[in-house]
HTML snippet that shows the backbone in 3Dmol.js (N, CA, C, O; Angstrom):
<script src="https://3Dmol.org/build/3Dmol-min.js"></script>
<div id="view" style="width:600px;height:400px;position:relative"></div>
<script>
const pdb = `
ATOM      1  N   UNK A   1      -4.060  89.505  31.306  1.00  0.00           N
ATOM      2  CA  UNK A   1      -3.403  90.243  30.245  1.00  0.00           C
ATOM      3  C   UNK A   1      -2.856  89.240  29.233  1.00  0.00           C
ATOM      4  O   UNK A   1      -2.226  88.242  29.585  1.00  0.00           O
ATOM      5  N   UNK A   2      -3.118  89.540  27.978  1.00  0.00           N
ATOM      6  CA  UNK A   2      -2.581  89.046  26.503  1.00  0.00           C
ATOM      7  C   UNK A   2      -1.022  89.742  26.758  1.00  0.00           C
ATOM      8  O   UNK A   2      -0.725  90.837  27.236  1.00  0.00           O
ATOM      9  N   UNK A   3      -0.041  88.476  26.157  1.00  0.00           N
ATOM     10  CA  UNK A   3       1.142  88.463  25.637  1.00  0.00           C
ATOM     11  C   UNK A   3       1.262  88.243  24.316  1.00  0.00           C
ATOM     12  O   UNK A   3       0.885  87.177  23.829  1.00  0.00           O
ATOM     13  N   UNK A   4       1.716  89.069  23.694  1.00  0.00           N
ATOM     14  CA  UNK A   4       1.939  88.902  21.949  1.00  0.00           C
ATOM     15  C   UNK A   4       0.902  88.653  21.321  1.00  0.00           C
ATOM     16  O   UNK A   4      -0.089  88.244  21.926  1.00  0.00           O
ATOM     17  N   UNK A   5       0.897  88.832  20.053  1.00  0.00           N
ATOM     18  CA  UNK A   5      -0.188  89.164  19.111  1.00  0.00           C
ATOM     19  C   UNK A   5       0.314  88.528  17.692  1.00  0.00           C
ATOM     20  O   UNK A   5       1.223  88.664  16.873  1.00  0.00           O
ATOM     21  N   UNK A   6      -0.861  87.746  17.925  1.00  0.00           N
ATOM     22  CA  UNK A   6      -0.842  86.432  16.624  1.00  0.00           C
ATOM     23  C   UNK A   6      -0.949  87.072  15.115  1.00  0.00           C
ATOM     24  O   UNK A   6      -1.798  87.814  14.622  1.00  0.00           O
ATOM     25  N   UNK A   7       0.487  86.375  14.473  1.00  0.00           N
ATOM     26  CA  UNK A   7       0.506  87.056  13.015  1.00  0.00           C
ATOM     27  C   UNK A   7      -1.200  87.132  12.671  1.00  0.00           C
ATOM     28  O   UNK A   7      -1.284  88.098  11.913  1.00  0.00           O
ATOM     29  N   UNK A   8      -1.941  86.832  12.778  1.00  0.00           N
ATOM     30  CA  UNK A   8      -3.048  87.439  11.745  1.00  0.00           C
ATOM     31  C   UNK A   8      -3.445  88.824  12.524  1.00  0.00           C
ATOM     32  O   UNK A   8      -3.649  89.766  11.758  1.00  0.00           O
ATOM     33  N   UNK A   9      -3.551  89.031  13.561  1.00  0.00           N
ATOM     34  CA  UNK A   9      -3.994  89.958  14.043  1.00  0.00           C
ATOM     35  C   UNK A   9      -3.051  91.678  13.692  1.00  0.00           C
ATOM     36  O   UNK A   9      -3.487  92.829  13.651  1.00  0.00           O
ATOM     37  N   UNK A  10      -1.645  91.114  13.495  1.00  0.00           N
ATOM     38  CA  UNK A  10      -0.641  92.416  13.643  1.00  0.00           C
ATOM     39  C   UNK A  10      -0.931  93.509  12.875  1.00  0.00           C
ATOM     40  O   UNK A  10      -0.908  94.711  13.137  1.00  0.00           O
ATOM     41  N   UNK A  11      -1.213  92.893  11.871  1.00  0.00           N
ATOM     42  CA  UNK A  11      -1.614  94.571  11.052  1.00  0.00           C
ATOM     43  C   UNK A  11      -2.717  95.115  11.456  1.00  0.00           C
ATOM     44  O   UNK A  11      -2.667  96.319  11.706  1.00  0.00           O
ATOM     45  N   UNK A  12      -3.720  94.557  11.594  1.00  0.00           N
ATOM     46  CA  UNK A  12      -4.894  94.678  12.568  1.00  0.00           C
ATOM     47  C   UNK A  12      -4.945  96.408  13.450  1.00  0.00           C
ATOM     48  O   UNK A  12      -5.463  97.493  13.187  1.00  0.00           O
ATOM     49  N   UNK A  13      -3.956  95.767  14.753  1.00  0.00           N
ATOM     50  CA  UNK A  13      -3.513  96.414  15.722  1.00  0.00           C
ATOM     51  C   UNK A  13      -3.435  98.004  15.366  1.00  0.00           C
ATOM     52  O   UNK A  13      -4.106  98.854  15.952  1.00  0.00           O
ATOM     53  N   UNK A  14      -2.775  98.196  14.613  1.00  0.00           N
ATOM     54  CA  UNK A  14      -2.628  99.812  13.929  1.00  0.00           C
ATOM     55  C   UNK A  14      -4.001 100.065  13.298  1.00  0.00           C
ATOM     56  O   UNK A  14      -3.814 100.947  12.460  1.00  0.00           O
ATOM     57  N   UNK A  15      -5.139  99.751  13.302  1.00  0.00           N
ATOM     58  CA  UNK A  15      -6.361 100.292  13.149  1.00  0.00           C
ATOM     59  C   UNK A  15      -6.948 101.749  14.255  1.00  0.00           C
ATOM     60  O   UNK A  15      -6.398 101.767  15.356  1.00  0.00           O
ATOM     61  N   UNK A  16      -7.609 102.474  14.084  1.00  0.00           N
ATOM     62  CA  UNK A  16      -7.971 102.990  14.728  1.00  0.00           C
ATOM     63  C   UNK A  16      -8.965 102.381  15.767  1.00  0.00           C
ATOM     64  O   UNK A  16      -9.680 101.472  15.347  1.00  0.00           O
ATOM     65  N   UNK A  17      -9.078 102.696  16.841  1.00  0.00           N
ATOM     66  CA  UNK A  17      -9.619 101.973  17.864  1.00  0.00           C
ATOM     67  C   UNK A  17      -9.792 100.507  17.774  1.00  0.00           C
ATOM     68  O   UNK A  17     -10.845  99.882  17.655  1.00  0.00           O
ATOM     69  N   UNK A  18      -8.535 100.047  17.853  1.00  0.00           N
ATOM     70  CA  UNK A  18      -8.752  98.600  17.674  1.00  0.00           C
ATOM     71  C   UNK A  18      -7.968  98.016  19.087  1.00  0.00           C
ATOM     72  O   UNK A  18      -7.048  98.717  19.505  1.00  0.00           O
ATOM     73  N   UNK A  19      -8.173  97.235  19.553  1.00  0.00           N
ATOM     74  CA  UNK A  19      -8.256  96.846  20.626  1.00  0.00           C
ATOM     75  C   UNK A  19      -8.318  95.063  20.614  1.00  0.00           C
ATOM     76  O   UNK A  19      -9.271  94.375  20.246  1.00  0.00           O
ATOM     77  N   UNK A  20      -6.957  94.583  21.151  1.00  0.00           N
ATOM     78  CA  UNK A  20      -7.375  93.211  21.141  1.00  0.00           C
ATOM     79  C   UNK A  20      -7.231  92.583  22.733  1.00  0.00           C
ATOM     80  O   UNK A  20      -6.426  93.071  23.526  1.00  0.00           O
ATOM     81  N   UNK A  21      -7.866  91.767  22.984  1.00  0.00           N
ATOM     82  CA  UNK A  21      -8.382  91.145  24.668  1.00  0.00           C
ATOM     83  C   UNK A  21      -9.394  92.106  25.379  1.00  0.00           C
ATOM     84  O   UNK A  21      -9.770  92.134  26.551  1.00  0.00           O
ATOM     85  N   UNK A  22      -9.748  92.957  24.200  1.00  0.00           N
ATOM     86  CA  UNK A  22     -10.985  94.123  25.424  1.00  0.00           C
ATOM     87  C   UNK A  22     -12.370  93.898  24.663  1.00  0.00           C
ATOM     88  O   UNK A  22     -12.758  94.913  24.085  1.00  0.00           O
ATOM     89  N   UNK A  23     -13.162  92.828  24.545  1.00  0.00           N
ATOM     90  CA  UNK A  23     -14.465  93.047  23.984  1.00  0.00           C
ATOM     91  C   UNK A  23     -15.197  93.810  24.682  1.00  0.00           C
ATOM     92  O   UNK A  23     -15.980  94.560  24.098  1.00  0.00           O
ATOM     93  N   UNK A  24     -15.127  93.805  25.986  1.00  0.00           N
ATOM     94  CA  UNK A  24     -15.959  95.238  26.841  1.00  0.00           C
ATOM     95  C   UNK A  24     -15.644  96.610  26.542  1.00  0.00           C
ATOM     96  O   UNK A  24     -16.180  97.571  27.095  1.00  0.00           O
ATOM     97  N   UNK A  25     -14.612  96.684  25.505  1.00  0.00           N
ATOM     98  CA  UNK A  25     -14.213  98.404  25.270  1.00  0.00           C
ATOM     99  C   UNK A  25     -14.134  99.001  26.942  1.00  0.00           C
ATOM    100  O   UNK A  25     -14.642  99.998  27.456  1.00  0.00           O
ATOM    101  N   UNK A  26     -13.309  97.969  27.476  1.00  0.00           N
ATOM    102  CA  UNK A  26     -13.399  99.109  28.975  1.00  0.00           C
ATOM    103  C   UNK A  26     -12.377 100.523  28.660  1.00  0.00           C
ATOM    104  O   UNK A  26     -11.221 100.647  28.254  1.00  0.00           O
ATOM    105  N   UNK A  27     -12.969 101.053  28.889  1.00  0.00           N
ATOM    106  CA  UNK A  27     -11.888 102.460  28.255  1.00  0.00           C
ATOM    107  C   UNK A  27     -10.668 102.299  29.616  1.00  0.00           C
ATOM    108  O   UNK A  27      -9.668 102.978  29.385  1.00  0.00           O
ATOM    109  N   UNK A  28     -10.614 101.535  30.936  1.00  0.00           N
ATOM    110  CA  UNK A  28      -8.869 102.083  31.488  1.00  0.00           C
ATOM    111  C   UNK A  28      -8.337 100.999  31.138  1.00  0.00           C
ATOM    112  O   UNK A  28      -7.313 100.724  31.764  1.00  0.00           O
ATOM    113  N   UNK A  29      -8.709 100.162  30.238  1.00  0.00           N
ATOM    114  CA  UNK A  29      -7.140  99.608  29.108  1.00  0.00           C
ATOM    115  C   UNK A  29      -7.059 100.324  27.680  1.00  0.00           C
ATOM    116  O   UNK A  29      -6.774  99.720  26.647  1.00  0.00           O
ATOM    117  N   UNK A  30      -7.285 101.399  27.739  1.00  0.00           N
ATOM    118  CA  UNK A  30      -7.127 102.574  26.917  1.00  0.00           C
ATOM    119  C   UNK A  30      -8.288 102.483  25.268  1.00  0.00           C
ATOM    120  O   UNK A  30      -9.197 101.683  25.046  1.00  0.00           O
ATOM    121  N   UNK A  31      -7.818 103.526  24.459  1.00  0.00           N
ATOM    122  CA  UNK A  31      -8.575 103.599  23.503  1.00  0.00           C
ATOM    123  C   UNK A  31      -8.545 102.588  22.231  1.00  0.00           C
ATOM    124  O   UNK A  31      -9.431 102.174  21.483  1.00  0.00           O
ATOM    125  N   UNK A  32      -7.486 102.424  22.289  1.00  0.00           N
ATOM    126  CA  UNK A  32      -6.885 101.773  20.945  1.00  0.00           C
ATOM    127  C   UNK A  32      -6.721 102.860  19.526  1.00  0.00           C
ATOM    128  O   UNK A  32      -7.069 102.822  18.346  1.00  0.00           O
ATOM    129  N   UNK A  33      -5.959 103.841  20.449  1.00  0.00           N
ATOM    130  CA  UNK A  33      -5.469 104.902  18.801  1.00  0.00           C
ATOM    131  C   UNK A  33      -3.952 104.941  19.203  1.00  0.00           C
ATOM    132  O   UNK A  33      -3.193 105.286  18.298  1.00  0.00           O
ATOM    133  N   UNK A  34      -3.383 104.636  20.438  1.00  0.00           N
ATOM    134  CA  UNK A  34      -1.992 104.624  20.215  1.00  0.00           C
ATOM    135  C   UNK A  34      -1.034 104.015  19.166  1.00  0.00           C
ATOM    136  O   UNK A  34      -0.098 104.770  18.904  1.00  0.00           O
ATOM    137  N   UNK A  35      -1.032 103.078  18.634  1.00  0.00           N
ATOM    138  CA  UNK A  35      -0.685 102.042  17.615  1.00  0.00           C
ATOM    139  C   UNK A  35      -1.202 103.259  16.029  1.00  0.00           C
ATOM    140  O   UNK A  35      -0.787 103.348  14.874  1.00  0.00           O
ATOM    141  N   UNK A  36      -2.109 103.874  16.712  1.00  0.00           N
ATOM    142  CA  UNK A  36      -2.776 104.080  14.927  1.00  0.00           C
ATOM    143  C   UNK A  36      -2.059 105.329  14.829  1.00  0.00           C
ATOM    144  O   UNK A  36      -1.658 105.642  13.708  1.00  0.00           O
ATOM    145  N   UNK A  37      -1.811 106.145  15.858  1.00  0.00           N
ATOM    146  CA  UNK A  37      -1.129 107.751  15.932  1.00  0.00           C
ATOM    147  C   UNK A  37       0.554 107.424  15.992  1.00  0.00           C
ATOM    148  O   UNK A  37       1.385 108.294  15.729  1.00  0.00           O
ATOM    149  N   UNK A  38       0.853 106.270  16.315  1.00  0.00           N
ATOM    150  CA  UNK A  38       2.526 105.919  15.786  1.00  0.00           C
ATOM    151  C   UNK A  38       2.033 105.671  14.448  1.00  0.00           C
ATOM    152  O   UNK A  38       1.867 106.743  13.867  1.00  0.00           O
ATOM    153  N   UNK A  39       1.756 104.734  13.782  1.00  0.00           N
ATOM    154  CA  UNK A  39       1.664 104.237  12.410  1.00  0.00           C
ATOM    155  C   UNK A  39       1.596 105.929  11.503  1.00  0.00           C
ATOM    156  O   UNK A  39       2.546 106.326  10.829  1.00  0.00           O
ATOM    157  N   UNK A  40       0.697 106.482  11.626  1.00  0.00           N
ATOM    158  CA  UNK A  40      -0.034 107.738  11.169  1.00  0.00           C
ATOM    159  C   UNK A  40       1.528 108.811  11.020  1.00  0.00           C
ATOM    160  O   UNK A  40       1.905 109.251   9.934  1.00  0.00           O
ATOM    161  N   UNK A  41       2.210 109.053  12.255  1.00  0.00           N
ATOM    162  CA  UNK A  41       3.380 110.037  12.371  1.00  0.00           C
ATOM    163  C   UNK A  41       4.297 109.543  11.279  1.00  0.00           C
ATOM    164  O   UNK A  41       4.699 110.303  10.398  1.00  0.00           O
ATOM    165  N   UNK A  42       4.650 108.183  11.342  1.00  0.00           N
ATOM    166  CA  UNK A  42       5.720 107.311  10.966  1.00  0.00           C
ATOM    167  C   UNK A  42       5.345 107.881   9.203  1.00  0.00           C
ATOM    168  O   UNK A  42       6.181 108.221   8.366  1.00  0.00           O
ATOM    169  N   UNK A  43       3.966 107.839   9.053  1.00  0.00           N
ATOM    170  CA  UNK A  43       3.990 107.726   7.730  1.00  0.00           C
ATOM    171  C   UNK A  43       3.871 109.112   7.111  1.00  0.00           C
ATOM    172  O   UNK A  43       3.834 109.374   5.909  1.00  0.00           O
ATOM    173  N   UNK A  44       3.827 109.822   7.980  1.00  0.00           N
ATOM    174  CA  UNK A  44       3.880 111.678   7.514  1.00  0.00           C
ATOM    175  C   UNK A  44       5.325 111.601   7.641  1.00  0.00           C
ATOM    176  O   UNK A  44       5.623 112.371   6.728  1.00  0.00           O
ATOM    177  N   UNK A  45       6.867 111.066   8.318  1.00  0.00           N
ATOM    178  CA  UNK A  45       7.586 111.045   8.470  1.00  0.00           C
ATOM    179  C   UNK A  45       8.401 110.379   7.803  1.00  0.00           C
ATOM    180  O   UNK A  45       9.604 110.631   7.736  1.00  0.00           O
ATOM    181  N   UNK A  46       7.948 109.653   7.359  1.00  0.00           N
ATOM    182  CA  UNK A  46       8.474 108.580   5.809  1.00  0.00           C
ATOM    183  C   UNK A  46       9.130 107.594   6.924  1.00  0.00           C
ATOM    184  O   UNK A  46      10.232 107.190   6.554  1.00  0.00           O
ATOM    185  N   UNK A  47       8.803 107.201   7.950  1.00  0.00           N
ATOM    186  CA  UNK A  47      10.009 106.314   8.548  1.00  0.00           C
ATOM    187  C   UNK A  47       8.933 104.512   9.182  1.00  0.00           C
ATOM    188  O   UNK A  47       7.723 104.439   9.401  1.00  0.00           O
ATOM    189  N   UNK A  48       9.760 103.616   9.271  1.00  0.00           N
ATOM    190  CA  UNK A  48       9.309 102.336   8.962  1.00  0.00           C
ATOM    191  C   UNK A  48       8.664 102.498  10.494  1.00  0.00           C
ATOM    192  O   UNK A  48       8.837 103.508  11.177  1.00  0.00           O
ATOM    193  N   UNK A  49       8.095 101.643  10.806  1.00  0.00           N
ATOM    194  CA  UNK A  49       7.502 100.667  12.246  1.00  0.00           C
ATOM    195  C   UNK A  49       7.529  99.287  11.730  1.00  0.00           C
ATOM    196  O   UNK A  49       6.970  98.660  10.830  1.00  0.00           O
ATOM    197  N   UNK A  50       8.270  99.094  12.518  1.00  0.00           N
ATOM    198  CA  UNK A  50       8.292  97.305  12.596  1.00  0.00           C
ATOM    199  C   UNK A  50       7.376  96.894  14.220  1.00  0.00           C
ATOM    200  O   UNK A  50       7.074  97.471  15.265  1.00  0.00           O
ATOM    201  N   UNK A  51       7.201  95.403  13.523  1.00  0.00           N
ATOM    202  CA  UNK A  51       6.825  95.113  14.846  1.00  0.00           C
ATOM    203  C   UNK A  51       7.248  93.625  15.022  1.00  0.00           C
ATOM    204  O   UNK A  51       6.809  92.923  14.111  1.00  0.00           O
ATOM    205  N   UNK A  52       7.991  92.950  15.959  1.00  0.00           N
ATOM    206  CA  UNK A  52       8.039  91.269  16.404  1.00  0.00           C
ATOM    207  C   UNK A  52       7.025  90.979  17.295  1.00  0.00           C
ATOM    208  O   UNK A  52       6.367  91.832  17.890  1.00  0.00           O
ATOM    209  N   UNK A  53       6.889  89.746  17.396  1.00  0.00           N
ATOM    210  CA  UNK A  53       5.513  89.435  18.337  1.00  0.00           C
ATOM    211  C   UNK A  53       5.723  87.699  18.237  1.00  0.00           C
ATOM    212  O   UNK A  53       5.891  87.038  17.212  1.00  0.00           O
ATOM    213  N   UNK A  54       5.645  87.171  19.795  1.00  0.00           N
ATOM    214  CA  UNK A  54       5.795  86.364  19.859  1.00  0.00           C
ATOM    215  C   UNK A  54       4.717  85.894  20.687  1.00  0.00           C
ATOM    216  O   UNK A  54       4.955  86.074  21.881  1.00  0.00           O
ATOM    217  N   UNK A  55       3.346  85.221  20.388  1.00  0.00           N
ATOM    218  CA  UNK A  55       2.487  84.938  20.966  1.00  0.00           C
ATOM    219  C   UNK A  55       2.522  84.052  22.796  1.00  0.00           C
ATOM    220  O   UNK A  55       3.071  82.968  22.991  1.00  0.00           O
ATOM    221  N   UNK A  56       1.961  84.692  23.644  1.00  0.00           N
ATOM    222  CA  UNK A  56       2.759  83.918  24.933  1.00  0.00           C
ATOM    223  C   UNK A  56       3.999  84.294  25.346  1.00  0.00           C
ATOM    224  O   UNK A  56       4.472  83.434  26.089  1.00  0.00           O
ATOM    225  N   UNK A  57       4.716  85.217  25.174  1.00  0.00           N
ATOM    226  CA  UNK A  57       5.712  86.027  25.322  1.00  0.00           C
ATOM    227  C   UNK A  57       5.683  86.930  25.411  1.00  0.00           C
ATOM    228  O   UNK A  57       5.641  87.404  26.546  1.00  0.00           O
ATOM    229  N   UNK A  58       5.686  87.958  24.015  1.00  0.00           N
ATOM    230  CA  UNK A  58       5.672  89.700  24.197  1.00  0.00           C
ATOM    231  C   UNK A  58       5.897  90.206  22.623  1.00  0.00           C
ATOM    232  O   UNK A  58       6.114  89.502  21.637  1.00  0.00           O
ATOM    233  N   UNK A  59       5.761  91.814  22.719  1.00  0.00           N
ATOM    234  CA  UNK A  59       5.933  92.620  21.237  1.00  0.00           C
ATOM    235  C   UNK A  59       7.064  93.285  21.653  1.00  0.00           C
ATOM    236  O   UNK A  59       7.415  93.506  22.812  1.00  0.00           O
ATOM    237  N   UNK A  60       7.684  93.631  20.482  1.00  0.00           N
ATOM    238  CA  UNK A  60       8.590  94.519  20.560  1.00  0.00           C
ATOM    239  C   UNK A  60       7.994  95.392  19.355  1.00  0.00           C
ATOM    240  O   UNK A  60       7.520  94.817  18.375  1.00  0.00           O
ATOM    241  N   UNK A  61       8.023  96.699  19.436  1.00  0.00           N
ATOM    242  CA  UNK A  61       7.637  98.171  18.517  1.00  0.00           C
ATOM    243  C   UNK A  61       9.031  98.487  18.385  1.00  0.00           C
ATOM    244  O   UNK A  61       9.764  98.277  19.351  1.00  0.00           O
ATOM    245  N   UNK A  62       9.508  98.974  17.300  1.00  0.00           N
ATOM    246  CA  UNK A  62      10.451  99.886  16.788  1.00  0.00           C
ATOM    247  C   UNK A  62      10.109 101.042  15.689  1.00  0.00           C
ATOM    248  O   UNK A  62       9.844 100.599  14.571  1.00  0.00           O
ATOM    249  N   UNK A  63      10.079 102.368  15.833  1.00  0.00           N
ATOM    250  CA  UNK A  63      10.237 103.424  14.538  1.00  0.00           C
ATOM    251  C   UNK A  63      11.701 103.573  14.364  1.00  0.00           C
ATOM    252  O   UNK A  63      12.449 104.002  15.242  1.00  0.00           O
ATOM    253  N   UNK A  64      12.085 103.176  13.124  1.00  0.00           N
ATOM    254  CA  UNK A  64      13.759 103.436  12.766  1.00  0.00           C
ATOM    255  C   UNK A  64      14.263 104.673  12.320  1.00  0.00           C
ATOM    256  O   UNK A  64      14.403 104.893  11.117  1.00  0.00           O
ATOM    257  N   UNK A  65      14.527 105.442  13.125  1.00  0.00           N
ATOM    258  CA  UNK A  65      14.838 106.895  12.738  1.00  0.00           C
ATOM    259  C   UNK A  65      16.507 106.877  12.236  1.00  0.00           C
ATOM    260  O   UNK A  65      17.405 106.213  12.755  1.00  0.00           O
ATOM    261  N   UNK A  66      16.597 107.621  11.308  1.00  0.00           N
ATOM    262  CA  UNK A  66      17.714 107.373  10.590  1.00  0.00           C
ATOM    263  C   UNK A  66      19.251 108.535  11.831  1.00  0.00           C
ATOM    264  O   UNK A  66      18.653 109.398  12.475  1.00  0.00           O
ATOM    265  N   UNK A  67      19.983 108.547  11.958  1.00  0.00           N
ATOM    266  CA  UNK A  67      20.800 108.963  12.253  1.00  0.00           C
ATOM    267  C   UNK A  67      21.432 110.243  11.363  1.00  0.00           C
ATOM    268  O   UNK A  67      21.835 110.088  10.210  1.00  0.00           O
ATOM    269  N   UNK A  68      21.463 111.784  12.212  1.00  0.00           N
ATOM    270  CA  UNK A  68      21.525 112.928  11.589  1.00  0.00           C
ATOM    271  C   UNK A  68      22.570 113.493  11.561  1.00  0.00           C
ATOM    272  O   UNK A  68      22.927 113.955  12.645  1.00  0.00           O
ATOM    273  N   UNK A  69      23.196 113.638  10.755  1.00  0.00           N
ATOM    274  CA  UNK A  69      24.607 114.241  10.805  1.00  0.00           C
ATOM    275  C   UNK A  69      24.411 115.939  11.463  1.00  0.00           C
ATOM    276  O   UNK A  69      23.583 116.801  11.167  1.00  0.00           O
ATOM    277  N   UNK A  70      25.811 115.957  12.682  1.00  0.00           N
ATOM    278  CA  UNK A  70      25.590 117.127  13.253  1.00  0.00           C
ATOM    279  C   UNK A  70      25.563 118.295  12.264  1.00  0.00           C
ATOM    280  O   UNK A  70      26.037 118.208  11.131  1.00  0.00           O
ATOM    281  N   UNK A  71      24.939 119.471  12.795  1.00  0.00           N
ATOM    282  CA  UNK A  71      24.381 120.629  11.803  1.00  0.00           C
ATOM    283  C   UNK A  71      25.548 121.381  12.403  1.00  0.00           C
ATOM    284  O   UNK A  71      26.099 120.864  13.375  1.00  0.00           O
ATOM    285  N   UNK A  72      26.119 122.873  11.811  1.00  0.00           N
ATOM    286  CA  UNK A  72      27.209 123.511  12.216  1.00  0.00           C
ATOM    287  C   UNK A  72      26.908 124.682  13.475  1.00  0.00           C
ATOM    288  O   UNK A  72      27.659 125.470  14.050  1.00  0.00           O
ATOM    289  N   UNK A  73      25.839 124.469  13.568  1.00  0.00           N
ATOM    290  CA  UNK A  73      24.903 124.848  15.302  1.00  0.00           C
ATOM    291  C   UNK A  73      25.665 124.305  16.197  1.00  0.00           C
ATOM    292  O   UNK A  73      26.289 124.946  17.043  1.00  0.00           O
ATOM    293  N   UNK A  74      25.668 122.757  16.040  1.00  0.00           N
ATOM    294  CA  UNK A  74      25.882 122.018  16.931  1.00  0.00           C
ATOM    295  C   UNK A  74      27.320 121.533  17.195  1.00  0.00           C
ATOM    296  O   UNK A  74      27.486 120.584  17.962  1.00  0.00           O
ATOM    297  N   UNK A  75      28.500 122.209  16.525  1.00  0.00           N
ATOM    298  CA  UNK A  75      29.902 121.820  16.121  1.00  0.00           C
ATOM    299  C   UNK A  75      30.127 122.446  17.720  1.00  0.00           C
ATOM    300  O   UNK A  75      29.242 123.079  18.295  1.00  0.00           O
ATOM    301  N   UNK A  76      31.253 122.198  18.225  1.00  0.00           N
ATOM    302  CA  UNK A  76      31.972 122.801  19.368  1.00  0.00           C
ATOM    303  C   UNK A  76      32.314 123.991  18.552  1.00  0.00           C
ATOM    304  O   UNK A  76      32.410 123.991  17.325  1.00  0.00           O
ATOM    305  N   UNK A  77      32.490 125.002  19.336  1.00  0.00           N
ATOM    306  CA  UNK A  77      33.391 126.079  19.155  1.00  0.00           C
ATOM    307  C   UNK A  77      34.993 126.373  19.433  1.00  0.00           C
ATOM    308  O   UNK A  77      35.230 126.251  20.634  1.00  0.00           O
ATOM    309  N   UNK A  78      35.999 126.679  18.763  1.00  0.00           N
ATOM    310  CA  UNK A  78      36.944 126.706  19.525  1.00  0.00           C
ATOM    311  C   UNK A  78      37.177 128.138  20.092  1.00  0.00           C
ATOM    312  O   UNK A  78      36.731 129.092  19.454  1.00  0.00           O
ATOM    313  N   UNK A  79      37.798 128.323  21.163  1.00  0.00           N
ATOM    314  CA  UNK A  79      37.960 129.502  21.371  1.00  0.00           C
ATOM    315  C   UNK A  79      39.218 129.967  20.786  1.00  0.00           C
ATOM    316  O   UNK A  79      40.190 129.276  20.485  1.00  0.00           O
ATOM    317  N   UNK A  80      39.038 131.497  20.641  1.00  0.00           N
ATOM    318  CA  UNK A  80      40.278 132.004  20.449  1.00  0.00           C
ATOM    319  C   UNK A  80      40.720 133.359  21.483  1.00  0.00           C
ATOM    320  O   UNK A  80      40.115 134.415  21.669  1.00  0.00           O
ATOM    321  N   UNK A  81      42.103 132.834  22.094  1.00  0.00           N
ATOM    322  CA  UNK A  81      42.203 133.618  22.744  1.00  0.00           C
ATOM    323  C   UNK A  81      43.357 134.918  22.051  1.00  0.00           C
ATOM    324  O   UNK A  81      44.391 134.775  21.398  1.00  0.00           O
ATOM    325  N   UNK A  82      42.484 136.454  22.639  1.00  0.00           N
ATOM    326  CA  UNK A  82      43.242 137.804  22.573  1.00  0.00           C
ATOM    327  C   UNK A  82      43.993 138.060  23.471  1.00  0.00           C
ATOM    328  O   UNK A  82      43.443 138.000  24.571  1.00  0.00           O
ATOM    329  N   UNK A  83      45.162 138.358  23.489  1.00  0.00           N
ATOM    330  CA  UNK A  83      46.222 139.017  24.606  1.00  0.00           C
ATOM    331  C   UNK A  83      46.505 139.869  24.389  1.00  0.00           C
ATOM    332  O   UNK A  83      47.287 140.468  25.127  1.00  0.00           O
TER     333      UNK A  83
END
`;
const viewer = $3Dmol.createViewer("view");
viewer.addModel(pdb, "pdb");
viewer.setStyle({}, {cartoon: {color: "spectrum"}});
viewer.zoomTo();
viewer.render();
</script>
């Protein structure tokens, strides 16, 4: 198994069926559309993907979803009590 993914390759990666360390296309190290169906959501969603990558080490993926202010659905209720 490959650790991290060399700046030339990163943008790469979010291709559709793209696949890096599998020249056999063995399909059970998967398809290579996961990367492309995050990228794809992110961008119907307006929201970033980053990616770090440290070759011989590891990736880190992030989608930065913004933080939603509670809706008045979601407020506690107080009760009121009748006597």
């Amino acid at each position: 198994m490959r650790l991290g993914i060399a700046p030339a390759d990163q943008s790469a990666i979010f291709d559709d069926f793209r696949q890096l360390g599998n020249p056999n296309r063995d399909r059970r190290h998967g398809l290579g559309l996961g990367l492309a169906i995050v990228r794809r959501l992110a961008t119907l969603l307006g929201l970033p993907v980053s990616l770090r990558s440290v070759p011989g080490k590891g990736s880190v993926f992030a989608v930065d979803v913004p933080l939603a202010a509670a809706s008045a659905a979601e407020l506690p209720v107080e009760s009121s009590s009748a006597a």
